[in-house]
LUMVEX-650929 format. One record per residue (C-alpha): x, y, z; residue in one letter; residue number from 0. Coordinates in Angstrom, 3 decimals, m for minus. Example, Ala and Ser with C-alpha at 12.3 -4.5 7.8 and 13.67 -1.06 7.14 Angstrom:
BEGIN
      east     north        up  resn  resi
    12.300    m4.500     7.800     a     0
    13.670    m1.060     7.140     s     1
REM end
This chain:
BEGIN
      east     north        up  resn  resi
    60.675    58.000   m84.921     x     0
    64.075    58.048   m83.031     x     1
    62.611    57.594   m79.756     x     2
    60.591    54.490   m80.768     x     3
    63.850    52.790   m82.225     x     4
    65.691    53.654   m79.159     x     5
    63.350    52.348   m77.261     x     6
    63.169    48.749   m79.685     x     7
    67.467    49.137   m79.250     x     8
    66.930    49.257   m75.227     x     9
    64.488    46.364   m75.009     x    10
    66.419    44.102   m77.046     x    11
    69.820    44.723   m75.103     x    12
    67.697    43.864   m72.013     x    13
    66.279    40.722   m73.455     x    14
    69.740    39.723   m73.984     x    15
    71.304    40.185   m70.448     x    16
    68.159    38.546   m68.690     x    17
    69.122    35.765   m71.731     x    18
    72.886    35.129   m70.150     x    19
    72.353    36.142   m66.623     x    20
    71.230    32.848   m64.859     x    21
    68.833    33.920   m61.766     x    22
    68.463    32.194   m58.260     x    23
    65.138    32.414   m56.694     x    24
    64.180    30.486   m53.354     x    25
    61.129    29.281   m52.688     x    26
    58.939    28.802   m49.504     x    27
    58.002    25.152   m48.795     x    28
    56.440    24.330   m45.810     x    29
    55.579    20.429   m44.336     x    30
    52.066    19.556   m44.033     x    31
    53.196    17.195   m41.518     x    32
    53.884    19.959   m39.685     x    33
    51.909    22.888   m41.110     x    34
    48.813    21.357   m41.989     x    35
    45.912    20.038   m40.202     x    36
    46.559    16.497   m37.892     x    37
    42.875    14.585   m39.709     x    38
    41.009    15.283   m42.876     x    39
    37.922    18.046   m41.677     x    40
    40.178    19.839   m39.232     x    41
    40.687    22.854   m39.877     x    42
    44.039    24.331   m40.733     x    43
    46.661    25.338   m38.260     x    44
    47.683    29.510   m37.389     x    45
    50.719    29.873   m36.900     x    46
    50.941    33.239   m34.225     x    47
    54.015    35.196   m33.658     x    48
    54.616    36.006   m29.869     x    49
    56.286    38.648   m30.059     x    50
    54.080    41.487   m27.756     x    51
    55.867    44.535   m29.746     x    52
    53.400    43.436   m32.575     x    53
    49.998    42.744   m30.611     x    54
    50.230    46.215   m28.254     x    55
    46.244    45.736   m28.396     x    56
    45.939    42.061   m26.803     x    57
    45.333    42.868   m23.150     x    58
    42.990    45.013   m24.164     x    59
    41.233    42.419   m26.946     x    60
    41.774    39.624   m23.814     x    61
    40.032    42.028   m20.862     x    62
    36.844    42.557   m23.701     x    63
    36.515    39.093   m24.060     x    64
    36.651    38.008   m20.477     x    65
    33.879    40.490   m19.852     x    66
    31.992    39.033   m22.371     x    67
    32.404    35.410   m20.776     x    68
    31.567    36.458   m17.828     x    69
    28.110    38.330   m19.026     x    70
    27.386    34.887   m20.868     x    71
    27.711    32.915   m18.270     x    72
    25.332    34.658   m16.253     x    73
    22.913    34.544   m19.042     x    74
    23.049    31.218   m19.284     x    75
    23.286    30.262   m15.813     x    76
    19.839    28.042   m15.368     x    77
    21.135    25.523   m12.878     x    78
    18.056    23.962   m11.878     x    79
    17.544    20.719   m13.805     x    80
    13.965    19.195   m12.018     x    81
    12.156    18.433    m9.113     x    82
    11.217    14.623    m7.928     x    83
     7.927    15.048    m6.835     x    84
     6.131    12.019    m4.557     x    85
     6.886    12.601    m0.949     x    86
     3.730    13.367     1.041     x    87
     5.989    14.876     3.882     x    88
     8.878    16.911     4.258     x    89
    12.555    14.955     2.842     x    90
    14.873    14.811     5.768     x    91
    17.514    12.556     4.118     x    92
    19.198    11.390     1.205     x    93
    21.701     8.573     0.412     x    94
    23.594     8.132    m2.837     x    95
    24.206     4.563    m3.830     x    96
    28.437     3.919    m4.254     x    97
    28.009     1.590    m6.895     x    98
    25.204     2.692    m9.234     x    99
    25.650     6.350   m10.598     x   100
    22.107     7.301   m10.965     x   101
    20.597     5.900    m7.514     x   102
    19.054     8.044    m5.103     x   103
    17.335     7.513    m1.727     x   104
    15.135     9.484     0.195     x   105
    13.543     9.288     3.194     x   106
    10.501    11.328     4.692     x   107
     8.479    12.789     7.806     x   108
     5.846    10.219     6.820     x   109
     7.954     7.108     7.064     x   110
     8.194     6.689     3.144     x   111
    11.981     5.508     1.286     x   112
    11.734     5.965    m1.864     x   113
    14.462     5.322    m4.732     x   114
    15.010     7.353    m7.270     x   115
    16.582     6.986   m10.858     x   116
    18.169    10.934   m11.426     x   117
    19.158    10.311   m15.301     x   118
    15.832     9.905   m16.165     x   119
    14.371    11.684   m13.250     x   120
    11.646     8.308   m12.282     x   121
    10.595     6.665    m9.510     x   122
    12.217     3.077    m9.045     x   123
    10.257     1.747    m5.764     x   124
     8.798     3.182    m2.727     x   125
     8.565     1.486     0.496     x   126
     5.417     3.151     1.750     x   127
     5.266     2.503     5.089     x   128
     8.835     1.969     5.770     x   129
     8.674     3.496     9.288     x   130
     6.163     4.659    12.216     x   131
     7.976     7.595    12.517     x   132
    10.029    10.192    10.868     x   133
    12.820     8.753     8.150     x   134
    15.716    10.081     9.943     x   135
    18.451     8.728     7.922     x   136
    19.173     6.343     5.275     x   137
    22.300     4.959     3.670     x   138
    22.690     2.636     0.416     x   139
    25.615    m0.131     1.361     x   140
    29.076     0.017    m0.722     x   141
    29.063    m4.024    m0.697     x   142
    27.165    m6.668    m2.648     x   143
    25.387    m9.435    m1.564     x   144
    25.074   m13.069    m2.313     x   145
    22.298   m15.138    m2.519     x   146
    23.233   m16.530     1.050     x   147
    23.179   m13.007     2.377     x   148
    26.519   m12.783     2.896     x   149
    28.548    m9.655     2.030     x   150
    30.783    m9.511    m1.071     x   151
    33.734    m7.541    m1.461     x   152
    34.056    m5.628    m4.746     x   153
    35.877    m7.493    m7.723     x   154
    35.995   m11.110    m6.210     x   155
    34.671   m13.525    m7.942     x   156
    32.187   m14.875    m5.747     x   157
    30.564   m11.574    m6.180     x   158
    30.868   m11.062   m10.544     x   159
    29.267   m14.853   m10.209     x   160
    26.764   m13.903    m7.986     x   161
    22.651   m12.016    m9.121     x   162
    23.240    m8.898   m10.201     x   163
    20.981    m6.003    m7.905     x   164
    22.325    m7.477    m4.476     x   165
    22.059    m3.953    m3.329     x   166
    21.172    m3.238     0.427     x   167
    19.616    m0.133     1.943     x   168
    19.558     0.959     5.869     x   169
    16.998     2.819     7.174     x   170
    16.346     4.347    10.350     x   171
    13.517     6.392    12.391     x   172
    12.370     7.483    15.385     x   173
    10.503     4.574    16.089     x   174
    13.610     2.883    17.665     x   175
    14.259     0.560    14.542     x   176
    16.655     0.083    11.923     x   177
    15.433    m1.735     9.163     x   178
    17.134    m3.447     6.223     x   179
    15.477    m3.188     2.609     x   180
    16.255    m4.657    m0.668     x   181
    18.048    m1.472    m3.067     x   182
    17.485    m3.178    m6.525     x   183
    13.730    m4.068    m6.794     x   184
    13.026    m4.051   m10.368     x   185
    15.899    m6.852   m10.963     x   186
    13.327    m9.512   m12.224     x   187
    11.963    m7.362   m14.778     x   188
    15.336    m8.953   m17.012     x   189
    13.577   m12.183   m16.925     x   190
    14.175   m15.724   m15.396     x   191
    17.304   m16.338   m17.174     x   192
    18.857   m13.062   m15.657     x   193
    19.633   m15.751   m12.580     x   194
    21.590   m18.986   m13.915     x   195
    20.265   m22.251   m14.380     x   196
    22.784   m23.469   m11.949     x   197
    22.358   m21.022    m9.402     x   198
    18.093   m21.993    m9.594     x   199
    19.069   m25.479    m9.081     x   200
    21.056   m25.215    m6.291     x   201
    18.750   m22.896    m4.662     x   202
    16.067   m25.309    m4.169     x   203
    18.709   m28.098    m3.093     x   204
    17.527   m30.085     0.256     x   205
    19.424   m29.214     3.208     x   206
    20.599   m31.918     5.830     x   207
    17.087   m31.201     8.373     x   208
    15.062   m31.621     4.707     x   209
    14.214   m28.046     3.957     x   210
    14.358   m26.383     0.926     x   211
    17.673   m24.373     0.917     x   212
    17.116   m20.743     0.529     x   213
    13.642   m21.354     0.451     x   214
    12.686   m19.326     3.833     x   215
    16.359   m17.243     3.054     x   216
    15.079   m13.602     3.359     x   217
    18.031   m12.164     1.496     x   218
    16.382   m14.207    m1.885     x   219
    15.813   m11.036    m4.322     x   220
    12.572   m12.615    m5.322     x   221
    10.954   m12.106    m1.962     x   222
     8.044    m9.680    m1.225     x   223
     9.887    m6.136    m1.040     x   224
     7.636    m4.802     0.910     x   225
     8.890    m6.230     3.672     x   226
    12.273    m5.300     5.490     x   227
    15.058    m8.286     4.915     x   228
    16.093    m7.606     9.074     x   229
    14.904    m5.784    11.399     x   230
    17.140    m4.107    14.303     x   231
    15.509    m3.044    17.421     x   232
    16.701    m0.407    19.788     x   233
    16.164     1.394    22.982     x   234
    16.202     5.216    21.531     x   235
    14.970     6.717    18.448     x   236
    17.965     6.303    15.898     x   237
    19.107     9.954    14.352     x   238
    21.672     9.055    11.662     x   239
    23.676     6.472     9.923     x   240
    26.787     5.031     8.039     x   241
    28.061     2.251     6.591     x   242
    31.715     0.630     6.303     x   243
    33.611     1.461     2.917     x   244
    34.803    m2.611     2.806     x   245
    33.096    m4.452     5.694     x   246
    29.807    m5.498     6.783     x   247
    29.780    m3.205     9.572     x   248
    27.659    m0.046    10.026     x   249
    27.193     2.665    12.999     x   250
    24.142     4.214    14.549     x   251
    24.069     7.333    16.464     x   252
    21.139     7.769    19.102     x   253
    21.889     7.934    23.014     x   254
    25.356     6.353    22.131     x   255
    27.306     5.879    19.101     x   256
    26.698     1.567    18.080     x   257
    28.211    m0.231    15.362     x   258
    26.411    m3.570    13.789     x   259
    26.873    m6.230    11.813     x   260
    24.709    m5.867     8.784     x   261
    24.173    m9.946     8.119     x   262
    23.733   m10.400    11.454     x   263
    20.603    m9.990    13.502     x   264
    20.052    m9.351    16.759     x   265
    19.305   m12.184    18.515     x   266
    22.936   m13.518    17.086     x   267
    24.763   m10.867    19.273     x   268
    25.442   m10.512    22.737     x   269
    25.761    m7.417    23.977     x   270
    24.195    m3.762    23.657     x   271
    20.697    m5.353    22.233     x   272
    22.306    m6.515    19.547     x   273
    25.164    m4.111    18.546     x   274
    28.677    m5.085    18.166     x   275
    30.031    m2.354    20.255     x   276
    28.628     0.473    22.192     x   277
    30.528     4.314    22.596     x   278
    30.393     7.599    23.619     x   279
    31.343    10.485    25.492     x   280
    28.964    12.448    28.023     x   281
    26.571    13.223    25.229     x   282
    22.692    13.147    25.642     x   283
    21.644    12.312    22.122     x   284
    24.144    11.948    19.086     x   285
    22.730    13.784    16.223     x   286
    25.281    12.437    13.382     x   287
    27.878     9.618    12.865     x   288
    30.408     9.460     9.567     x   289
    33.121     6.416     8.699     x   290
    35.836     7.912     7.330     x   291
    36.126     6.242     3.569     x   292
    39.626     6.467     3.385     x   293
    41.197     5.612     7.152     x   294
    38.439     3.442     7.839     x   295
    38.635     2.138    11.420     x   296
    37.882     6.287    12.163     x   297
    34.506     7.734    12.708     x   298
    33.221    10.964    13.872     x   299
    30.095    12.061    15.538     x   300
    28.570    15.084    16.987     x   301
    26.184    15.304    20.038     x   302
    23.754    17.468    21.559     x   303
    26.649    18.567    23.982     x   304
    27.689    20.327    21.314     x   305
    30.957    18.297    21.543     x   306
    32.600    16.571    18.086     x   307
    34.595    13.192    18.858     x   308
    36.485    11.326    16.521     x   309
    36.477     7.123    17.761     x   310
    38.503     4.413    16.931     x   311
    37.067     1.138    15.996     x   312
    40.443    m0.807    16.950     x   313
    40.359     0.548    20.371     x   314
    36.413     0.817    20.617     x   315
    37.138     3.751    22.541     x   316
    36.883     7.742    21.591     x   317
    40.061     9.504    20.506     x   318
    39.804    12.978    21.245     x   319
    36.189    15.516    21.707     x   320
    36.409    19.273    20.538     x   321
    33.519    21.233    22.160     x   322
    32.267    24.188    19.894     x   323
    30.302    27.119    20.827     x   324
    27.205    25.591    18.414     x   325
    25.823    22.341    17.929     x   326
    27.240    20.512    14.665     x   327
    24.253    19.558    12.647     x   328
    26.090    17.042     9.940     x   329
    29.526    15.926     9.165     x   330
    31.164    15.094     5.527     x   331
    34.620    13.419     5.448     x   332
    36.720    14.436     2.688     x   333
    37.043    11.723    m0.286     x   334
    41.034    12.919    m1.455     x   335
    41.889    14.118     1.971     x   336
    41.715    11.629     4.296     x   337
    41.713    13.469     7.736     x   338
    40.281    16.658     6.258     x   339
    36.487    16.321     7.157     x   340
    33.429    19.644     7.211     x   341
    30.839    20.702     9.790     x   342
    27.676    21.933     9.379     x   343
    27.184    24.343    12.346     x   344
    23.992    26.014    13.815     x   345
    25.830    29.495    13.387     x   346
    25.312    29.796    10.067     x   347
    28.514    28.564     9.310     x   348
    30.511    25.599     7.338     x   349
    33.929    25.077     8.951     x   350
    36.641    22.117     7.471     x   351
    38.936    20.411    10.130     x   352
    41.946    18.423    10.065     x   353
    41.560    15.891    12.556     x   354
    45.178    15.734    13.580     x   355
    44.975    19.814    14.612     x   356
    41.397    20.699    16.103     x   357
    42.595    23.581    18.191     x   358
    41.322    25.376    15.399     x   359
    39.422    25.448    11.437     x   360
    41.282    25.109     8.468     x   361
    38.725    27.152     7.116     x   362
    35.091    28.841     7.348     x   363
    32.417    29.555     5.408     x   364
    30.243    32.130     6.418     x   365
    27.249    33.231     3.678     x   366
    24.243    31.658     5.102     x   367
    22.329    33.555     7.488     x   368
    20.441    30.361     8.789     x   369
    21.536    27.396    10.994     x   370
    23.605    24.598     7.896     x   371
    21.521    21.528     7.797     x   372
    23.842    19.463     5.705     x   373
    27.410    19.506     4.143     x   374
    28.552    17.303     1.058     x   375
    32.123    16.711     0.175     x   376
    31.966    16.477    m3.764     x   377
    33.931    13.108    m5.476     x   378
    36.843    15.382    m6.626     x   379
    37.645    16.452    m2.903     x   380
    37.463    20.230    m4.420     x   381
    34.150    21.388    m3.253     x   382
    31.451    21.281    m0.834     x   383
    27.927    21.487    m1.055     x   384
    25.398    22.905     1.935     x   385
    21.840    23.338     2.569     x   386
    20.850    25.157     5.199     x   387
    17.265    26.640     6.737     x   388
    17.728    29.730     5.270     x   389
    16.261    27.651     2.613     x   390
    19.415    28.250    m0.145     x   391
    21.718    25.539    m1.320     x   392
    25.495    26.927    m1.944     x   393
    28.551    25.066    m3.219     x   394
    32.264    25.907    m2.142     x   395
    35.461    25.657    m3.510     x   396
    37.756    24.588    m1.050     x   397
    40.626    26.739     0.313     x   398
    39.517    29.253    m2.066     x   399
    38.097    32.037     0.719     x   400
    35.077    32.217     2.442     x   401
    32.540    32.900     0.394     x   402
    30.102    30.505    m1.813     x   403
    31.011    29.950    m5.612     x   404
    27.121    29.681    m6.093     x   405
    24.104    29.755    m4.368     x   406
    20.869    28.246    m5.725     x   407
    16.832    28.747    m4.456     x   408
    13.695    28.224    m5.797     x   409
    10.336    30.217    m4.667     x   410
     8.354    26.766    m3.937     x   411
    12.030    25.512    m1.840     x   412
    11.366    25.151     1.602     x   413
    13.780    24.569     4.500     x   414
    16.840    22.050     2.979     x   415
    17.607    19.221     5.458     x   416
    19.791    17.210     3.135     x   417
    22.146    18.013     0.134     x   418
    24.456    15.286    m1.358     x   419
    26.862    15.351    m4.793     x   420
    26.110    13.131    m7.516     x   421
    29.027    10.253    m8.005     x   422
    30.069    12.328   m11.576     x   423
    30.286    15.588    m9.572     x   424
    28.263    17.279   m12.209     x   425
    24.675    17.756   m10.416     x   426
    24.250    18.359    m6.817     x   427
    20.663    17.021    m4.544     x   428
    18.857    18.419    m2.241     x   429
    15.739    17.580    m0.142     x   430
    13.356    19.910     2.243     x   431
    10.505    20.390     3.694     x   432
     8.405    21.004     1.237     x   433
     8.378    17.376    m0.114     x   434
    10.825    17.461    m3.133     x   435
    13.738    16.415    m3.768     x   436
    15.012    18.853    m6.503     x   437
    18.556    18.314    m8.999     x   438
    20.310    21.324    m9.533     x   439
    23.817    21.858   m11.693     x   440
    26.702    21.439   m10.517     x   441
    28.079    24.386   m12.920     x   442
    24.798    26.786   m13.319     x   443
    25.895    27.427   m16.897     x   444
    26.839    23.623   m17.722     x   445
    25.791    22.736   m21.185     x   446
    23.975    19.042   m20.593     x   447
    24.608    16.503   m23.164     x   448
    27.998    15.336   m24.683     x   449
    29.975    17.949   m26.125     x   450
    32.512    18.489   m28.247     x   451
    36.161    18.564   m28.258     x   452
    35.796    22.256   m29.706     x   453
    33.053    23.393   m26.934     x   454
    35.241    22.204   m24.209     x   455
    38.772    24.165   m25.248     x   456
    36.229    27.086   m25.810     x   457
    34.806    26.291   m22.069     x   458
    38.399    25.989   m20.527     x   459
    39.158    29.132   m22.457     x   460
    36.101    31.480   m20.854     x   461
    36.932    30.176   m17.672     x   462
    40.546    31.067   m17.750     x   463
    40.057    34.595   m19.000     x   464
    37.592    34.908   m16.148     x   465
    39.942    33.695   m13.667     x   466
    42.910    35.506   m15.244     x   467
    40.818    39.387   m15.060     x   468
    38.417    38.376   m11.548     x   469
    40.195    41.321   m10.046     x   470
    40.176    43.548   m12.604     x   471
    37.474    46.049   m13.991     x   472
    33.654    44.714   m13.991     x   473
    34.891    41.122   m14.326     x   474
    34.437    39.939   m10.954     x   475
    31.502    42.291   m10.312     x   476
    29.440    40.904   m13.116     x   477
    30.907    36.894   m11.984     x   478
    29.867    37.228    m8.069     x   479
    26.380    38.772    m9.306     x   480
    23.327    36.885    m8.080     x   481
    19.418    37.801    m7.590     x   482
    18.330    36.750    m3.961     x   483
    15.348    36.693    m2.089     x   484
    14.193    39.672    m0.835     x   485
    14.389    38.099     2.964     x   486
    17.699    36.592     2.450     x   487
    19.306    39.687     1.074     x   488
    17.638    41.644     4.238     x   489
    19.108    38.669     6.498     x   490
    22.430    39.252     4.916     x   491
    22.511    43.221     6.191     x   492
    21.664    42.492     9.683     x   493
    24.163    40.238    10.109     x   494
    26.617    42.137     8.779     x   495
    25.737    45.209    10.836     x   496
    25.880    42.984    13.662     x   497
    29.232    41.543    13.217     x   498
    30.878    44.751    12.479     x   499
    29.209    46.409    15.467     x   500
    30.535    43.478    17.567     x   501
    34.026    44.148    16.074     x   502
    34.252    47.832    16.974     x   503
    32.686    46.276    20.871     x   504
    35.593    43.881    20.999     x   505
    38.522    46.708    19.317     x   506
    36.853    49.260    22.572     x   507
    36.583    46.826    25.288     x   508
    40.525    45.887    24.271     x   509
    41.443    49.479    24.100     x   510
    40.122    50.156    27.406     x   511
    41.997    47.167    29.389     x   512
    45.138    47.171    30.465     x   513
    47.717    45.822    28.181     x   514
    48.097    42.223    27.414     x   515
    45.105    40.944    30.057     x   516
    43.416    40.235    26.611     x   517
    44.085    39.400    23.514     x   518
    42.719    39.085    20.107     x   519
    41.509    35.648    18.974     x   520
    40.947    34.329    15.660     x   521
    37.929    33.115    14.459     x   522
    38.955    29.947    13.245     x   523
    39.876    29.244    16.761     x   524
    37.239    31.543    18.754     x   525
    34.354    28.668    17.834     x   526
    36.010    26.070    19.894     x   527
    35.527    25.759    23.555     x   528
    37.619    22.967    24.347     x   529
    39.742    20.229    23.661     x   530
    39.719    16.824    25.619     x   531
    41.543    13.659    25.018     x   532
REM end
């Protein structure tokens, strides 16, 4: 009884203080401007605290899920994306178009162009009999045309008044010609009033000797495209060209390098059977000619000599020849760099040169175990793209060692004689011997289709982690992973055997001589002969 009183007694003397005591409390308040999500469906913001004494677990939790990005990327590493099939003969080259994203051009052993539409993976056109001989190069031009035939530089007015689809491709064979073809066939399928009324009426205007102007004009789209627009006729078989990034000029490589005039024929020229200007330097044949696209009075060119010589259009004469130990097989200019440009080398080997320093590479690339075929700078400048006879395609980084970031082959892929990069840098192109041209992934693992804003930062995210732990535990083991052909992977080993046994020759043979009669070189300098200016 006592204790339930004193208990009452206690509870109302506590009622009473907490009655006259006045209490402070503080309460958290936080801004949703700051705090909450930026748009409605977001979802909320963490806050994290930095501090590593509370996460000792996170390198640990970050190596785990590198590992696991780098084990899903190989699982979902499918890179091929379809094969163009068409070409009756083996494809020897390929052309991109500068202007149209989508536009490819191939050329084959049977004399057949054919254009190509890669988005939807269709045939545009074919030009069946393009050639008597073998397709040995084609190249889209950079320029639009008018009506007139006249070239049209990019964003004048003359040219956003002028048809759409005044697109011109160069061709070129063995059968000594160079022939000019209309790029944009299907341009009437828009319908008569794709062309203005105006420009129709002033089309069929008389001309002062009373003929129908434009009437005979074989640059008119709506002629038979069957037929080559001009026709350039030559003393050699033709092995490679390129055009001008601005002007109507182009360059052929055969006995000599020659440039042209592309509205121009050859009865309109003086000299050289119709080329503007003739060059060259003590080589037989010319296998390969490239305008620089950035400092474009510069070309390059390798020969059958074995020598590489850089010209100048300004002079008309040849700057300076390197001589190499192999023959160069094709030549890519860098897009970003402009006097960076890459070989392709019958060694088996992709070297990159600065053209105001060739006493030696800037760098080589050494994993095929074939002579390279063909080298692609990529839009970006960052990587390079080669297909060699080994029949494998790898792409590069560049400056990033000597090894390839990916290699790609296919058991029906023959012998690549052409690779190229798609204008987007996402998808890369190559064409062999076996009569396909086949689009591959830029990024084996790339997810096609739009993605989202979430799917990217998770994207960047796996790729960081993988770059951030490459040298660290399985990581890079499981990343450099790839299943090769059983040949290639035997190739691989003898080579390797034989370049370290010709190491240990070269350490003996040094050992055994007297001092300083010779001396190590290094290999970016041991593939070049000579230098002559």
């Amino acid at each position: 009884m006592w204790s339930r009183v004193k208990r009452t007694l206690l509870a109302q003397d506590l009622q009473r203080q907490y009655r006259d005591t006045k209490m402070k409390i503080k309460a958290l308040s936080r801004s949703m401007d700051v705090h909450g999500p930026s748009r409605s469906g977001d979802a909320p913001r963490v806050s994290h605290n930095l501090d590593p004494a509370l996460h000792p677990f996170s390198k640990p939790r970050e190596y785990t899920r590198a590992l696991n990005a780098a084990k899903l990327e190989r699982m979902h590493a499918k890179p091929f994306v379809g094969a163009l099939e068409g070409h009756s003969d083996g494809v020897y080259c390929l052309a991109k178009d500068p202007q149209r994203l989508g536009v490819i051009a191939s050329g084959a052993g049977d004399g057949e162009i054919r254009l190509w539409d890669m988005p939807t993976q269709t045939l545009l056109t074919s030009y069946p009999r393009a050639h008597q001989g073998i397709v040995s190069s084609v190249v889209i031009s950079p320029l639009h045309f008018s009506q007139q035939g006249n070239a049209v530089s990019m964003g004048s007015s003359e040219e956003s008044n002028s048809r759409m689809g005044a697109r011109r491709l160069l061709s070129c064979s063995t059968d000594r010609t160079i022939k000019l073809w209309d790029a944009d066939p299907h341009s009437d399928r828009l319908g008569p009033s794709f062309m203005d009324e105006d420009e129709d009426e002033e089309s069929n205007e008389l001309t002062s000797g009373g003929g129908i102007l434009g009437g005979s004009n074989p640059w008119k789209a709506d002629a038979d495209r069957s037929e080559p627009l001009r026709v350039w006729n030559t003393k050699t078989a033709i092995n490679s060209l390129s055009h001008h990034a601005t002007e109507p000029i182009f360059a052929s490589a055969s006995s000599s390098v020659q440039t042209w005039d592309i509205t121009r024929g050859a009865a309109s020229s003086s000299a050289g059977g119709g080329a503007l200007r003739e060059m060259g330097w003590g080589a037989e044949s010319i296998n390969v000619v490239r305008f620089n696209p950035s400092e474009q009075q510069v070309l390059a060119g390798a020969g059958s000599d074995r020598g590489v010589v850089l010209y100048d259009l300004r002079s008309g004469q040849p700057l300076t020849k390197m001589v190499m130990k192999m023959r160069a097989n094709d030549i890519s200019w860098s897009p970003i760099e402009p006097t960076t440009f890459a070989l392709a080398s019958e060694d088996h080997n992709v070297y990159t040169f600065d053209m105001r320093n060739l006493s030696g590479a800037r760098q080589i690339y050494k994993d095929h175990v074939s002579a390279v075929m063909s080298v692609d700078f990529s839009p970006t400048g960052q990587e390079l793209v080669s297909g060699s006879y080994d029949r494998t395609l790898r792409i590069w980084t560049l400056n990033k060692g000597n090894h390839s970031r990916d290699v790609y082959h296919g058991a029906r892929m023959q012998r690549i004689f052409s690779t190229l990069f798609t204008q987007d840098a996402r998808f890369v192109v190559s064409g062999s011997d076996d009569g396909n041209v086949r689009l591959w992934k830029a990024r084996a693992s790339e997810k096609l289709g739009i993605g989202s804003g979430k799917e990217r930062a998770a994207r960047e995210y796996r790729e960081q982690l993988i770059s951030r732990y490459r040298n660290t535990g399985d990581v890079g083991r499981i990343e450099r992973q790839r299943r090769m052909p059983k040949a290639i992977k035997n190739a691989q080993g003898l080579k390797r055997t034989m370049l370290d046994a010709q190491r240990v020759k070269e350490e003996r043979r040094r050992k055994h001589t007297r001092a300083g009669e010779e001396k190590p070189k290094a290999a970016r300098k041991d593939a070049i002969l000579a230098i002559k200016e």
